[in-house]
PASEBA-1860 file (N, C-alpha, C; in nm, 3 decimals):
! residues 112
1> XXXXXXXX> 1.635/-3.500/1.653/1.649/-3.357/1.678/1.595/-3.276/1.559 ~ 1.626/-3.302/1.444/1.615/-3.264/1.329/1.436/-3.261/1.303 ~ 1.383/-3.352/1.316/1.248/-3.368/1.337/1.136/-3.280/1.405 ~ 1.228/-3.251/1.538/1.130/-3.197/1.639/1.136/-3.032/1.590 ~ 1.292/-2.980/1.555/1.258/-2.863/1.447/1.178/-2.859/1.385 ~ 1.135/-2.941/1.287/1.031/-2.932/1.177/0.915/-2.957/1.227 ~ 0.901/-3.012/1.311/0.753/-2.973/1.357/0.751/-2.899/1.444 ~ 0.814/-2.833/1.499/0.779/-2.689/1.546/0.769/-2.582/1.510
9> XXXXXXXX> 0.867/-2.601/1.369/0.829/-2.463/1.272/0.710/-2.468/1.213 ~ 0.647/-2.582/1.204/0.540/-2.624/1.098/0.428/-2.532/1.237 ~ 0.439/-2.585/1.310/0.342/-2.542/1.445/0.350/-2.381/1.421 ~ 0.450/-2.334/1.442/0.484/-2.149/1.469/0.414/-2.115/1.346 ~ 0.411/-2.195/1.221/0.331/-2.135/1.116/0.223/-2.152/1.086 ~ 0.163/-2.300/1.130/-0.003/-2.292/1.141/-0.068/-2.190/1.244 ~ 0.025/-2.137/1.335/-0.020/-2.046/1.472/-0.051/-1.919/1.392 ~ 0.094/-1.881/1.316/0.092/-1.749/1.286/-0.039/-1.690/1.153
17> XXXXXXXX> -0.043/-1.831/1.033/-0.143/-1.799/0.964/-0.317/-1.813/1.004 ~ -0.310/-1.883/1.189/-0.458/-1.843/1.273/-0.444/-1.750/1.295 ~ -0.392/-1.708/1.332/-0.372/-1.567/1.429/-0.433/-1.416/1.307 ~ -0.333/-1.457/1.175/-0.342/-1.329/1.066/-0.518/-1.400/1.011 ~ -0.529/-1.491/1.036/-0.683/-1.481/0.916/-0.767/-1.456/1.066 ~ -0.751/-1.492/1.182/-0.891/-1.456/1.306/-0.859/-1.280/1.270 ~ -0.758/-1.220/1.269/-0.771/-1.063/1.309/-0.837/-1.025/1.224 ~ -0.799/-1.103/1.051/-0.862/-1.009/0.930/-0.985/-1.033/0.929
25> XXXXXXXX> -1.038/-1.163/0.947/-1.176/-1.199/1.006/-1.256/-1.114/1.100 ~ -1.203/-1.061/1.229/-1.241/-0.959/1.319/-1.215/-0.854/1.239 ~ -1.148/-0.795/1.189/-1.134/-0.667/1.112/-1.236/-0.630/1.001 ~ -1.262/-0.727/0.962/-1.381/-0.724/0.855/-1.522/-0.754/0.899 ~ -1.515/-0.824/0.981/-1.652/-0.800/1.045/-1.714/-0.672/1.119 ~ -1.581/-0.613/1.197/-1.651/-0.500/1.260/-1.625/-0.375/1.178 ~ -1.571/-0.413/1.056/-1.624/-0.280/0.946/-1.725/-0.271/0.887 ~ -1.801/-0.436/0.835/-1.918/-0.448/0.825/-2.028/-0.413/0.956
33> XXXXXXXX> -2.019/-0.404/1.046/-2.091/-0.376/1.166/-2.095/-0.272/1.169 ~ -2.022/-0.197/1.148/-2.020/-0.010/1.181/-2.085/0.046/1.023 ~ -2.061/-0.007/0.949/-2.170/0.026/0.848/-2.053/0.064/0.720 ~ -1.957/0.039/0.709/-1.819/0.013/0.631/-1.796/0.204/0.662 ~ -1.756/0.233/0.729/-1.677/0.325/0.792/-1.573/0.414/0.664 ~ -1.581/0.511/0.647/-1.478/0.603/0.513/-1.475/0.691/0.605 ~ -1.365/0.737/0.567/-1.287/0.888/0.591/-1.243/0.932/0.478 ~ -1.201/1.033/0.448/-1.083/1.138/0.353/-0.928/1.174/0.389
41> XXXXXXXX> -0.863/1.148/0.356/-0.672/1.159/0.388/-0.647/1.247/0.309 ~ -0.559/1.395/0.352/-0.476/1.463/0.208/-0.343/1.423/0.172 ~ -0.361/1.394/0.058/-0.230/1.305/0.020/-0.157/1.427/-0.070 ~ -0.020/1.449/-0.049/0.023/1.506/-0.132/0.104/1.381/-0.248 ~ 0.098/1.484/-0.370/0.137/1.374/-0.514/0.279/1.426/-0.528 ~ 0.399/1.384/-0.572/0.504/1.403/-0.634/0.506/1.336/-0.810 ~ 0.539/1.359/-0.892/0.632/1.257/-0.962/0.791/1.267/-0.964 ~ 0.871/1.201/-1.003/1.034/1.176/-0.984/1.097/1.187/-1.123
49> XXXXXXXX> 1.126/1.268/-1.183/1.161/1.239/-1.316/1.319/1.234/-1.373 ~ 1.361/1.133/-1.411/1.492/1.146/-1.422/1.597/1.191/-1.524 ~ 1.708/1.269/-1.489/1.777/1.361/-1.558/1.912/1.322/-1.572 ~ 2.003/1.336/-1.627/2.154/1.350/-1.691/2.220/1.317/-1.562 ~ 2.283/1.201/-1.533/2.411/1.165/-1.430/2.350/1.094/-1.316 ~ 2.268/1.066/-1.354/2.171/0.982/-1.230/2.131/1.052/-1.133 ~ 2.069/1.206/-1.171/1.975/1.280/-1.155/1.866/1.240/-1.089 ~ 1.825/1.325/-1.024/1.627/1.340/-1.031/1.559/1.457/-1.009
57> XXXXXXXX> 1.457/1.494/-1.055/1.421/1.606/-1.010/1.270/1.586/-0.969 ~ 1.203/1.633/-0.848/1.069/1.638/-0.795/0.990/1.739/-0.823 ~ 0.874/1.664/-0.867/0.766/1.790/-0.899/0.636/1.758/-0.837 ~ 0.579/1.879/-0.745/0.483/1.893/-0.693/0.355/1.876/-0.784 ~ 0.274/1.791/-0.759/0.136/1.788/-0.844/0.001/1.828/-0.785 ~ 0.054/1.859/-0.637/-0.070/1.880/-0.583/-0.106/1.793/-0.472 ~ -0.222/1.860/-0.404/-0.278/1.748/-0.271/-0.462/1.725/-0.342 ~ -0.470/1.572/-0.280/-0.590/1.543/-0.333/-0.642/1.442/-0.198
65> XXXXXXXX> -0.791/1.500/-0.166/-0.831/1.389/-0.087/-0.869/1.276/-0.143 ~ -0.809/1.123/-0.071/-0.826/0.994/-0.066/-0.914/0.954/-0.023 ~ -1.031/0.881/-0.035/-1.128/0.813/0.065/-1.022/0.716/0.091 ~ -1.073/0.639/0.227/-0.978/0.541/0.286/-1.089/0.467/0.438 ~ -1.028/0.361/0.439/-1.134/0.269/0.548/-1.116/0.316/0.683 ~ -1.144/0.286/0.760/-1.164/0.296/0.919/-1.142/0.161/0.916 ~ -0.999/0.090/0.929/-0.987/-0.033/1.003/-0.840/-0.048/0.983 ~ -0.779/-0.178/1.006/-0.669/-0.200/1.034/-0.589/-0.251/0.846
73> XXXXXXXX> -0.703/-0.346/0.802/-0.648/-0.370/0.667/-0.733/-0.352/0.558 ~ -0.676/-0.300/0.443/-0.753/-0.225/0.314/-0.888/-0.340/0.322 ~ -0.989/-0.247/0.333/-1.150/-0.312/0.272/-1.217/-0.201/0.197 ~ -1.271/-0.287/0.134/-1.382/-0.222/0.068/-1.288/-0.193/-0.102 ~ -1.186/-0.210/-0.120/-1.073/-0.143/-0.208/-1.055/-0.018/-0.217 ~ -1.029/-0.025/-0.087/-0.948/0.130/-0.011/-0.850/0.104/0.059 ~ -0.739/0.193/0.132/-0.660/0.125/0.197/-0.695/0.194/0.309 ~ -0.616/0.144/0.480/-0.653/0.169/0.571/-0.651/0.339/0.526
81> XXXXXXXX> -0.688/0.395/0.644/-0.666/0.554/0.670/-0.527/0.555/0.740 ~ -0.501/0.453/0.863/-0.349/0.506/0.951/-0.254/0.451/0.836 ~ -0.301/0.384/0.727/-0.147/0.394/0.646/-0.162/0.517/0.564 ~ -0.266/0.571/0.502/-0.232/0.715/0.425/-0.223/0.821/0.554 ~ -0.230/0.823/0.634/-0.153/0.915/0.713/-0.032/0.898/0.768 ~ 0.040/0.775/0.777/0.177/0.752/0.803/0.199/0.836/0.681 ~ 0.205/0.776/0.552/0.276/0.808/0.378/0.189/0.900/0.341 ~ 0.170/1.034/0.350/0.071/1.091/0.292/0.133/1.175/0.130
89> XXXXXXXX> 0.243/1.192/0.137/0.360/1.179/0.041/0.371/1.092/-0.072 ~ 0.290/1.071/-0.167/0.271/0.967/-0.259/0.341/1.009/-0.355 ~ 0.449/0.939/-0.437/0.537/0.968/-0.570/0.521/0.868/-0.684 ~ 0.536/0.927/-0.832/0.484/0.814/-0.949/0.639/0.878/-0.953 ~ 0.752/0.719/-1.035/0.828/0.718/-1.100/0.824/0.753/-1.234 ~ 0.883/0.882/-1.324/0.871/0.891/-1.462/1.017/0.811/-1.518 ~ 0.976/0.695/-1.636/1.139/0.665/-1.643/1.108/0.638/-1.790 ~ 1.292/0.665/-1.846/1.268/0.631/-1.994/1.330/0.484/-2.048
97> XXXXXXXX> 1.254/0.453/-2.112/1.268/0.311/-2.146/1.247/0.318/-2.312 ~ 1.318/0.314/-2.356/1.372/0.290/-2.503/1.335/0.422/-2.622 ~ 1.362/0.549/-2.532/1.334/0.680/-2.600/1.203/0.719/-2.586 ~ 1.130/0.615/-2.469/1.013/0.713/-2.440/0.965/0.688/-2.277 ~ 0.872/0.799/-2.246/0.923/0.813/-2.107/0.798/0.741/-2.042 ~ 0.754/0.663/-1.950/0.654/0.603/-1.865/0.653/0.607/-1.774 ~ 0.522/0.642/-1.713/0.488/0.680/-1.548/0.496/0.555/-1.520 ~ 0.550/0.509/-1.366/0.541/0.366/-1.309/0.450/0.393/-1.177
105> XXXXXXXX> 0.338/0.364/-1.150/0.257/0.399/-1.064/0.200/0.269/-1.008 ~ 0.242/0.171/-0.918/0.254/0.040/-0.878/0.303/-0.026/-0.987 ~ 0.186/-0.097/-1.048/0.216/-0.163/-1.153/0.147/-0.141/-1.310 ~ 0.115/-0.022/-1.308/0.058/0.051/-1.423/0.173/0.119/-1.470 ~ 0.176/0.104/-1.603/0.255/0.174/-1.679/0.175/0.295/-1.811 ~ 0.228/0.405/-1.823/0.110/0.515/-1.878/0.217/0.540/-1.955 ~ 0.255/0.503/-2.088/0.309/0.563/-2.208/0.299/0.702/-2.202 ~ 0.436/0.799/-2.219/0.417/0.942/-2.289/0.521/1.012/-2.348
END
């Protein structure tokens, strides 16, 4: 019994990692076919900066257009367009870490 589990999960997961590399495969081909496809997204910026009692306060920085792909997953090193229009709301964490304060913006850190 124990067996036939394990190879059926093993199965559901060789299925599932065909399935994700044929789409990204199709996804990337027909962005290359259309001639790599861009648009522009307005993203508005926040940063989050934190204050006395486990605070925060938001500050508007502005809206800036994004180039962004025409497809389903980031190409070209852009990300799709329907995800910057789901999140068009983008926020950098300001936090202080040992008396000085750093933007956390994925995984960049900007001393200030």
């Amino acid at each position: 019994m124990k067996r036939w589990l394990i190879v059926w999960l093993q199965r559901v997961v060789v299925v599932l990692v065909a399935v994700f590399v044929a789409t990204y495969a199709g996804d990337w081909a027909v962005f290359k076919l259309r001639g790599s496809p861009t648009a522009k997204v307005t993203v508005n910026r926040y940063v989050t900066i934190p204050l006395k009692g486990n605070k925060q306060e938001f500050d508007y920085l502005g809206s800036i257009d994004v180039p962004c792909s025409v497809s389903l997953f980031p190409q070209a090193g852009r990300n799709p367009c329907w995800q910057l229009r789901r999140n068009f709301n983008q926020g950098a964490a300001l936090q202080r870490v040992s008396g000085l304060m750093h933007f956390v913006v994925g995984k960049v850190n900007i001393a200030w």
